[in-house]
C-alpha positions as CSV (number, residue, x, y, z in Angstrom):
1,X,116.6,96.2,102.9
2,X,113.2,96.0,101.5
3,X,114.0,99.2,98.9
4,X,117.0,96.5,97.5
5,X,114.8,93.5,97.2
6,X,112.4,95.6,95.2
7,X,115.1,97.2,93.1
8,X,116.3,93.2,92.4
9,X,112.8,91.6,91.5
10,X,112.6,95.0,89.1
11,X,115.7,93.7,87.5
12,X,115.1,89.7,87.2
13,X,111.4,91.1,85.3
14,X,113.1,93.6,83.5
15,X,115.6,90.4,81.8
16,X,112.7,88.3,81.7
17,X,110.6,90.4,79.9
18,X,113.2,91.3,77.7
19,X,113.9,87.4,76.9
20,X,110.3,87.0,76.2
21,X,111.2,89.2,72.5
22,X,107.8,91.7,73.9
23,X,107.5,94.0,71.1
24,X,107.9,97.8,72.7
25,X,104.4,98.7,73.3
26,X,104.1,95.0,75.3
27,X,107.3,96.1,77.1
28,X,106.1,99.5,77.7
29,X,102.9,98.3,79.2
30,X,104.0,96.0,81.4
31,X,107.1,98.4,82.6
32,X,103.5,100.7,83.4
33,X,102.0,97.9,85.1
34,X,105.2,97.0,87.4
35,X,105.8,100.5,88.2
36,X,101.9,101.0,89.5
37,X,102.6,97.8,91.3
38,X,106.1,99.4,92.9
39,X,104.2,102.7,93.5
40,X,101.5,100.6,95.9
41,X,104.2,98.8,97.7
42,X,106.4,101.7,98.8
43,X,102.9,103.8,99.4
44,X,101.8,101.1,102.1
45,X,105.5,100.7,103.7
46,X,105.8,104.3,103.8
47,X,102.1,104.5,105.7
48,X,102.8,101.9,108.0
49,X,106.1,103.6,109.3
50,X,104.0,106.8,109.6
51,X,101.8,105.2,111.6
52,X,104.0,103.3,113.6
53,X,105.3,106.6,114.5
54,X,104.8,108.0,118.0
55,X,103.4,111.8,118.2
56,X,106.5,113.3,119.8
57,X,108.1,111.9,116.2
58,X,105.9,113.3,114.0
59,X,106.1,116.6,115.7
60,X,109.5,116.9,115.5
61,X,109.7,116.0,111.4
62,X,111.0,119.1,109.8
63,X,109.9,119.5,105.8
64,X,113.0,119.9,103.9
65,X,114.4,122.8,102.7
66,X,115.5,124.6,99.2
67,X,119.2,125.0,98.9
């Protein structure tokens, strides 16, 4: 649920910034500056499931593998 909320805030400040006539190296900075800001987020949800995680879980993760 939480990956779709991000995914829809991305989009409203996608239109926004577009409607704001941001010449491209203002749009390009803030697209950098909203993708550090998703890149924090889904690094903090993705630790605090890890943690949340009992050891019998985390023993029995297997690493994908190459087709």
């Amino acid at each position: 649920m939480r990956i779709f909320l991000i995914a829809a805030s991305l989009l409203v400040v996608i239109l926004l910034l577009i409607g704001l006539r941001l010449s491209a190296a203002e749009f390009g900075i803030a697209m950098l500056g909203g993708a550090s800001v998703v890149a924090v987020v889904m690094f903090f949800i993705t630790r605090r499931r890890y943690q949340r995680m009992t050891d019998a879980e985390k023993d029995e993760r297997e690493p994908p593998t190459l087709p």
